[in-house]
DRENDO-1510 file (C-alpha; in Angstrom, 1 decimal, always signed):
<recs>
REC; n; res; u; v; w
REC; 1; UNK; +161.3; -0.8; +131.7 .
REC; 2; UNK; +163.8; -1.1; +134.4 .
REC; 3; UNK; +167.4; -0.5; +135.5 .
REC; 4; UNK; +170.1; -3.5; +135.7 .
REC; 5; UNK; +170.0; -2.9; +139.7 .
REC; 6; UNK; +167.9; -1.4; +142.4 .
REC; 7; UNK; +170.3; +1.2; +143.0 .
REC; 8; UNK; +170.8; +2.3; +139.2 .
REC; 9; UNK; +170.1; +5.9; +138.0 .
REC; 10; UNK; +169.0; +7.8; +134.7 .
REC; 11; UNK; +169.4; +11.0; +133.7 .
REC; 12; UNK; +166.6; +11.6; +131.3 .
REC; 13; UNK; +162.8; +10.6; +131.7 .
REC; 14; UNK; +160.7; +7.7; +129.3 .
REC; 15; UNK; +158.7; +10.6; +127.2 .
REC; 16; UNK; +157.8; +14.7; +127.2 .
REC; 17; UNK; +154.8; +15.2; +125.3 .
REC; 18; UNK; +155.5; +18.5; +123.4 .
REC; 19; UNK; +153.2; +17.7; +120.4 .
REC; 20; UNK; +150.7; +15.1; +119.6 .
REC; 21; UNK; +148.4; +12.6; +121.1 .
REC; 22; UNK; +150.1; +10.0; +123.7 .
REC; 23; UNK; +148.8; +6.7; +124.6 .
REC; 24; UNK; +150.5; +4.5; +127.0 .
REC; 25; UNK; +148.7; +0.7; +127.8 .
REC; 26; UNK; +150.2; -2.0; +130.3 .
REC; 27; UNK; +153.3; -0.7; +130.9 .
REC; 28; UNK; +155.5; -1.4; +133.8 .
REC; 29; UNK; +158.0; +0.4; +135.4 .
REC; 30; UNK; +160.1; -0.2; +138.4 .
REC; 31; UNK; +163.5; -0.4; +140.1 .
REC; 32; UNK; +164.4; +3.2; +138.8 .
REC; 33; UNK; +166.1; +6.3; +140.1 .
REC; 34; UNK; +165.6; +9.1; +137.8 .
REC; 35; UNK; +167.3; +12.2; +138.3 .
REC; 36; UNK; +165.7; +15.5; +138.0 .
REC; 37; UNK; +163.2; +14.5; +135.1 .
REC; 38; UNK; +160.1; +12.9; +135.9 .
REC; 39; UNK; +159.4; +9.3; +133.9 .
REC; 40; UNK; +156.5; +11.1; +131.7 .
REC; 41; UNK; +156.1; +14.8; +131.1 .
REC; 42; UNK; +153.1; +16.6; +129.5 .
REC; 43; UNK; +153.7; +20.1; +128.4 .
REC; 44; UNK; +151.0; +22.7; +128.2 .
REC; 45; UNK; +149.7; +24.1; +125.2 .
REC; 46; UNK; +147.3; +23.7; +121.7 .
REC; 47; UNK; +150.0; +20.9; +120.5 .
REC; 48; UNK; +148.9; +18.3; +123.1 .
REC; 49; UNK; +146.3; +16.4; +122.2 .
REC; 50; UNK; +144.8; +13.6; +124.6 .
REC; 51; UNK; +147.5; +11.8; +127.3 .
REC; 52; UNK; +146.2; +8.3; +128.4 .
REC; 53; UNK; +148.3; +6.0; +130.5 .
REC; 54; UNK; +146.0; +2.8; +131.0 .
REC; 55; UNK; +146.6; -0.2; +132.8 .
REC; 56; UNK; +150.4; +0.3; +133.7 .
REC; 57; UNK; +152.5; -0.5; +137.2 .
REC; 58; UNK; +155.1; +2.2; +138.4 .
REC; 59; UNK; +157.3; +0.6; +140.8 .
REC; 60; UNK; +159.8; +1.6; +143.6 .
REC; 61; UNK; +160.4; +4.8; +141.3 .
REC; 62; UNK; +162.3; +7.8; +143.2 .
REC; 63; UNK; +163.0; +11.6; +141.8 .
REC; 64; UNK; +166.1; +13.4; +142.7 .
REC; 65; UNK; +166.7; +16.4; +143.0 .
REC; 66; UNK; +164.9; +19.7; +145.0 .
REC; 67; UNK; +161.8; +21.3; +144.8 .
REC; 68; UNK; +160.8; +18.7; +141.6 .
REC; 69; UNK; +157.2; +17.6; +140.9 .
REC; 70; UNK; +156.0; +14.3; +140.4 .
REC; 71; UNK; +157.9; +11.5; +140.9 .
REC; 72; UNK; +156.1; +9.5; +137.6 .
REC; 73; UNK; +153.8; +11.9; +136.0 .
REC; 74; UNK; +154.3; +15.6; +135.9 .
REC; 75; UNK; +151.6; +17.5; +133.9 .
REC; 76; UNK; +150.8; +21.4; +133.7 .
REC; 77; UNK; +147.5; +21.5; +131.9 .
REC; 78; UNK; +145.9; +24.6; +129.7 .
REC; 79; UNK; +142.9; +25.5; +128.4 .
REC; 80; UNK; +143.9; +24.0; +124.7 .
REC; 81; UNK; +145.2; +20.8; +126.1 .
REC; 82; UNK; +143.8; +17.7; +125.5 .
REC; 83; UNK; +142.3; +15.4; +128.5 .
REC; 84; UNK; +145.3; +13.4; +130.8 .
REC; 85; UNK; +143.8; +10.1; +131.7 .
REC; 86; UNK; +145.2; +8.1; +134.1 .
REC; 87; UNK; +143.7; +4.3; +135.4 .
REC; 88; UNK; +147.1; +2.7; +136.4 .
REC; 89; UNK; +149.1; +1.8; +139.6 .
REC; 90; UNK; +151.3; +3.3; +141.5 .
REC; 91; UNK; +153.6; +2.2; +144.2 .
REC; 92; UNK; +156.3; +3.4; +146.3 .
REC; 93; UNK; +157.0; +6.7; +144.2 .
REC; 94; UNK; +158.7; +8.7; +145.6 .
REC; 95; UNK; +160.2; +12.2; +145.8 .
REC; 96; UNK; +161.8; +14.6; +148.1 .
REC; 97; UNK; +159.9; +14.5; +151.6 .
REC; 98; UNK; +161.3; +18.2; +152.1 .
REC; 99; UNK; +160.3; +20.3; +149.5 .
REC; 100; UNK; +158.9; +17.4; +146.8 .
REC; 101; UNK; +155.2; +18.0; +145.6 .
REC; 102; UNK; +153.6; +14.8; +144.7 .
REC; 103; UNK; +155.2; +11.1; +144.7 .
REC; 104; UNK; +153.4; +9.8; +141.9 .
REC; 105; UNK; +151.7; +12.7; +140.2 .
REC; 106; UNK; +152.1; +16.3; +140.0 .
REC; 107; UNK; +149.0; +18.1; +137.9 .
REC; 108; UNK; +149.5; +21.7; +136.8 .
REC; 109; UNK; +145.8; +23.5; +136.2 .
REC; 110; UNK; +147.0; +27.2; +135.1 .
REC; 111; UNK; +143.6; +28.2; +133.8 .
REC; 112; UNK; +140.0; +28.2; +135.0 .
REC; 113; UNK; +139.8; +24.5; +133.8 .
REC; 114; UNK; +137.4; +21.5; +134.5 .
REC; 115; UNK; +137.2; +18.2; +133.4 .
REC; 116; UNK; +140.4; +18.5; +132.0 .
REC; 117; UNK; +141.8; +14.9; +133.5 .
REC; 118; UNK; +140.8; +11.7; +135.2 .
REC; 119; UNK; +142.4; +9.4; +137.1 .
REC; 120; UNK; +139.7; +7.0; +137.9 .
REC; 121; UNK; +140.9; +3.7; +138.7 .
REC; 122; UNK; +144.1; +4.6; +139.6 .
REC; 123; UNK; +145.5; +3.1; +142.6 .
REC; 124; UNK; +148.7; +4.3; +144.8 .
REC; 125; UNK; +150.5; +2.5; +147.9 .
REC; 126; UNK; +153.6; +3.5; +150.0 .
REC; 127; UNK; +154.2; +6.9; +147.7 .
REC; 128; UNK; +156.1; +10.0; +149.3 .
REC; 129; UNK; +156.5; +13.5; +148.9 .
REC; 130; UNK; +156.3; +16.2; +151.3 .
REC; 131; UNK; +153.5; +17.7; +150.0 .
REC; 132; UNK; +150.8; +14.9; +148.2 .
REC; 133; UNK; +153.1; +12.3; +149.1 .
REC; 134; UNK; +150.0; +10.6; +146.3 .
REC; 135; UNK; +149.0; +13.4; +144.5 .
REC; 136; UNK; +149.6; +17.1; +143.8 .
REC; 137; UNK; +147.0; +19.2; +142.0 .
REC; 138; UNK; +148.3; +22.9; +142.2 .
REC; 139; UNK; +145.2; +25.0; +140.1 .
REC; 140; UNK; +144.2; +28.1; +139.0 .
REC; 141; UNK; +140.7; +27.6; +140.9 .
REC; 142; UNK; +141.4; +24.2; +142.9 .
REC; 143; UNK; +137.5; +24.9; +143.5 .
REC; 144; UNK; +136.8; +24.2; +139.8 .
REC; 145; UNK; +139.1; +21.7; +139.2 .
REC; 146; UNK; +138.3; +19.0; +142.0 .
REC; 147; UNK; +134.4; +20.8; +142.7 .
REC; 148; UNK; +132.0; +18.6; +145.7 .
REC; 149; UNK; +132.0; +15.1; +145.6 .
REC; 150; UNK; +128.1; +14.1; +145.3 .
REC; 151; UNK; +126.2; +11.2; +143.4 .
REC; 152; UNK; +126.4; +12.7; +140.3 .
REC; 153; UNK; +129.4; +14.4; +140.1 .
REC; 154; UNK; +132.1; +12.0; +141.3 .
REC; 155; UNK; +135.0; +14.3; +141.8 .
REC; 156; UNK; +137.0; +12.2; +144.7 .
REC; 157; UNK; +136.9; +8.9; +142.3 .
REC; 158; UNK; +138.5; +11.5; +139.5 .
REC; 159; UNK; +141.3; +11.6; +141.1 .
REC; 160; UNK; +142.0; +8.2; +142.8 .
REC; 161; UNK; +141.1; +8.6; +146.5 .
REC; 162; UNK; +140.4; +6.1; +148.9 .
REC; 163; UNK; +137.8; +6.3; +151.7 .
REC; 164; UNK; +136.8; +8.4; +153.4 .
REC; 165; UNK; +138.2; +7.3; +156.4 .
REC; 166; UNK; +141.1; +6.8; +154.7 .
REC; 167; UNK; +141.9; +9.8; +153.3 .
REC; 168; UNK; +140.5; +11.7; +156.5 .
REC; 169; UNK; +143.3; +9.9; +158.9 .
REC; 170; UNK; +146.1; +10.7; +155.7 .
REC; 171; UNK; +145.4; +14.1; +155.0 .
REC; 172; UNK; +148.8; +14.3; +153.2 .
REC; 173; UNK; +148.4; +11.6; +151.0 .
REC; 174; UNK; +146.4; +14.2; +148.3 .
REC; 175; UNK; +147.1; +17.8; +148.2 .
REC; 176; UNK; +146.8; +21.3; +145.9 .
REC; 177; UNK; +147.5; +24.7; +146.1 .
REC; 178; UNK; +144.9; +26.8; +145.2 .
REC; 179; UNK; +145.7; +30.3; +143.4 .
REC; 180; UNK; +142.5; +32.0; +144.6 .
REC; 181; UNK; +142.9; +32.2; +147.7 .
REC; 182; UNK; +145.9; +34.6; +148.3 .
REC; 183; UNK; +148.2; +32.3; +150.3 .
REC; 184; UNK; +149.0; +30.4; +146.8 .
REC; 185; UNK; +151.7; +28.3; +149.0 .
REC; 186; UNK; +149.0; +26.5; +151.7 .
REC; 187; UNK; +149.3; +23.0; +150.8 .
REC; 188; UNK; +145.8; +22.0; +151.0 .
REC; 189; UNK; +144.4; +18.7; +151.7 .
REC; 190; UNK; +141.5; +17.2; +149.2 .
REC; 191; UNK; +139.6; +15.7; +151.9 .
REC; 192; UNK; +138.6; +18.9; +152.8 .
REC; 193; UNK; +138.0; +20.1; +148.8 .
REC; 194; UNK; +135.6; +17.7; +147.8 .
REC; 195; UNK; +133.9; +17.0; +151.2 .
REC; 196; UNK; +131.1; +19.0; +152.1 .
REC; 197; UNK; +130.8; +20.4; +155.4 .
REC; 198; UNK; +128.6; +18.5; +157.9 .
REC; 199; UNK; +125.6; +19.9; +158.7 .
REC; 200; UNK; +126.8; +23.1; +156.5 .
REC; 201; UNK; +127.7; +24.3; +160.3 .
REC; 202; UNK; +131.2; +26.6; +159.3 .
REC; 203; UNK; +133.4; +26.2; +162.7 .
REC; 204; UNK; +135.9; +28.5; +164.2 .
REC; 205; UNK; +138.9; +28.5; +166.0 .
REC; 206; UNK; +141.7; +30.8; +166.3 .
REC; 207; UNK; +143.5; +30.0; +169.2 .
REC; 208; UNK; +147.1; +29.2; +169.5 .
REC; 209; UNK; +146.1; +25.5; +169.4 .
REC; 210; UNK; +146.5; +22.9; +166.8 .
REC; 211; UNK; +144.2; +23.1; +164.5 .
REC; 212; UNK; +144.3; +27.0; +163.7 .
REC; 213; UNK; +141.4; +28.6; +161.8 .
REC; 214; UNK; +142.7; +30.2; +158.3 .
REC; 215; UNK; +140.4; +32.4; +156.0 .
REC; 216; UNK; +140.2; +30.4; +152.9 .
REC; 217; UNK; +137.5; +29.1; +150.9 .
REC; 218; UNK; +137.8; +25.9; +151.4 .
REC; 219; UNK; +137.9; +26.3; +155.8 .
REC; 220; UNK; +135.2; +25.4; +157.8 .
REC; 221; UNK; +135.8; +21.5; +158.7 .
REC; 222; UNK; +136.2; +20.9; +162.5 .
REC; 223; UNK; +139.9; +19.9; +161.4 .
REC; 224; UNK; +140.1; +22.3; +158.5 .
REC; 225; UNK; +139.0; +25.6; +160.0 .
REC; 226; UNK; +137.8; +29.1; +159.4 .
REC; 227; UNK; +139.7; +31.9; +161.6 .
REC; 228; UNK; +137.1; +34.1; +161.9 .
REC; 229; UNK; +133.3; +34.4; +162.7 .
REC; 230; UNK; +132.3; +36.7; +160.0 .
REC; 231; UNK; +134.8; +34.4; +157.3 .
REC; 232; UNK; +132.5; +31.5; +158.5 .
REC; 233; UNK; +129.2; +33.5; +157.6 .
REC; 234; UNK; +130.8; +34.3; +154.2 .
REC; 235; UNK; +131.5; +30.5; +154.1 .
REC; 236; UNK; +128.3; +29.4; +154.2 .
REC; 237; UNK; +126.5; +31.1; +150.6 .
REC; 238; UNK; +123.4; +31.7; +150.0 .
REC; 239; UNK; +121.9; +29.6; +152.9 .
REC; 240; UNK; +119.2; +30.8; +155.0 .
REC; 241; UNK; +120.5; +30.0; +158.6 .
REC; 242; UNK; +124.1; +30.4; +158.7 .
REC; 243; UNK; +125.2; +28.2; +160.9 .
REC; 244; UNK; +128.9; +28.9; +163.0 .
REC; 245; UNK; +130.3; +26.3; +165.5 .
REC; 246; UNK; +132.9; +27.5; +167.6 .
REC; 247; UNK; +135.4; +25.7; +168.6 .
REC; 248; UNK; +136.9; +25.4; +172.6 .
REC; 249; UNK; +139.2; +27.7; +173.6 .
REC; 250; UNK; +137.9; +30.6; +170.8 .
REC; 251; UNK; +139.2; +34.2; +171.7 .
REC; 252; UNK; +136.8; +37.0; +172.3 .
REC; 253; UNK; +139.5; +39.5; +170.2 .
REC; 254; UNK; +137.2; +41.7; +168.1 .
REC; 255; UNK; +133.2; +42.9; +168.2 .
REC; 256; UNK; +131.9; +40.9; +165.4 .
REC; 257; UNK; +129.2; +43.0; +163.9 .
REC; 258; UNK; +126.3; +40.7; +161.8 .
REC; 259; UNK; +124.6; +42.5; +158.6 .
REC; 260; UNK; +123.0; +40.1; +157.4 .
REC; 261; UNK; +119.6; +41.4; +156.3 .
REC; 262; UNK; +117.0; +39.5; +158.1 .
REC; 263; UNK; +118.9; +36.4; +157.4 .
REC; 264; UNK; +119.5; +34.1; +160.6 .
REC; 265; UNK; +122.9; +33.6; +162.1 .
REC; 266; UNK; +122.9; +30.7; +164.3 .
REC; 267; UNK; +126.6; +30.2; +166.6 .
REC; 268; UNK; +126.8; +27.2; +168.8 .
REC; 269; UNK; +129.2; +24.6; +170.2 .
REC; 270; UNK; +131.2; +22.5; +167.9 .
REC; 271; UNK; +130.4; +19.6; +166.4 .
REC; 272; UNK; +131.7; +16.3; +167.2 .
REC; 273; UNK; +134.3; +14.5; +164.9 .
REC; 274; UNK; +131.6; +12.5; +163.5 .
REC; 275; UNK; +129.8; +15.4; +162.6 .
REC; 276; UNK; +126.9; +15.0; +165.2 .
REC; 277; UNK; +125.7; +17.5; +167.6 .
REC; 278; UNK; +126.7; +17.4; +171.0 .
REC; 279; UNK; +125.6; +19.3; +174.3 .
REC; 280; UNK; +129.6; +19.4; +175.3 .
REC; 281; UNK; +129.6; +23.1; +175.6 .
REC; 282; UNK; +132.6; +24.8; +174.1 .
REC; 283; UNK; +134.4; +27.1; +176.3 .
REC; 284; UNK; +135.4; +30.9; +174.7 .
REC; 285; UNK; +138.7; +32.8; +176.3 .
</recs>
């Protein structure tokens, strides 16, 4: 599929899925300005079975429009859908960079859901959006949906991530909202939803500065903070020690009153970047 000329546009996408089982294999798509409608939609509900887009090329594909989602693939997924699997390319997709949620691939969770898609193998390159200029997962429980990458749960290869290192210096690249938390409109970075926290130490900070703390479950990163001490303790479960690092420049704002019932809270200095322990002491206003 593509357009006569680079700077042709359609009105209308490639395929909605409203019923049925779709399966889409070595398809390529490029050159195309689509307005409004995504190039493949996937509705909710008991009528869809199974979506699998395999071995496919989306090319230099832009999304008009405001506020749209997905520049190629825009899915909202329930609890009778069947799985989306995705293991194709993706490059230079593109959609609004002021109010645009995901350049290639918008995904929809609105229930409670795991396992409930896959895009291992999927690869994406010079995509843009303002928000997941790769990817945008916006869930019911982003917890549930994208849990802790580990050995035997391979979450971050699920949904088509890089390195580490990659994704750590292009936090934008994959994003969510997450509708637990109570600010349902913080674009969230992934990094920060399937990586662990190093050393399970929960850090601090809620200064002025940037990075600012914010309450959330998913805070606690030296980049990706808590804003509060006793949010931090919270943070940290069912461990033993609970472990705080607080970041330079903290303000002493409120008594912070520990109830922890003979557990042991441990508060120190702030890791370094790398996640190593340091004797740089950090300095509290």
């Amino acid at each position: 599929m593509k357009t006569t000329t680079a700077s042709s546009t359609i009105k209308t996408g490639l395929v909605e899925v409203e019923y049925g089982i779709l399966s889409i294999t070595n398809l390529n798509v490029e050159d195309v300005i689509i307005q409004e409608r995504s190039v493949i939609k996937v509705d909710e509900g008991s009528n869809v079975g199974p979506v699998n887009i395999i071995g496919s090329t989306f090319e230099n594909i832009t999304r008009t429009g405001d506020k749209q989602k997905g520049g190629v693939i825009e899915a909202v997924i329930g609890s009778d859908n069947g799985l989306l699997r995705v293991s194709s390319t993706f490059e230079d997709c593109k959609i609004s960079n002021i109010d645009g949620l995901g350049g290639a691939i918008y995904i929809k969770i609105s229930d409670d859901l795991l396992n409930m898609f896959d895009l291992s193998g999927t690869s994406y390159s010079g995509c843009d959006g303002k928000y997941g200029k790769s990817l945008f997962i916006e869930a019911y429980n982003l917890r549930t949906a994208e849990p802790i990458h580990t050995e035997s749960s391979l979450t971050k290869t699920k949904i088509g991530a890089e390195s580490d290192e990659y994704e750590k210096a292009n936090l934008y690249n994959l994003m969510g909202y997450d509708g637990t938390g109570g600010i349902q409109s913080l674009a969230i970075p992934l990094y920060y939803v399937y990586t662990d926290i190093d050393s399970q130490v929960y850090h601090v900070s809620n200064s002025d500065s940037t990075p600012n703390g914010i309450d959330i479950q998913f805070c606690g990163h030296l980049l990706w903070l808590c804003l509060t001490i006793s949010h931090s303790i919270i943070r940290s479960g069912d461990s033993i020690i609970k472990q705080v690092g607080i970041v330079d420049g903290f303000k002493l704002i409120d008594l912070i009153t520990i109830n922890q019932d003979g557990e042991e809270v441990q508060i120190s200095n702030s890791l370094t970047e790398s996640g190593t322990v340091t004797d740089i002491k950090s300095i509290l206003n």
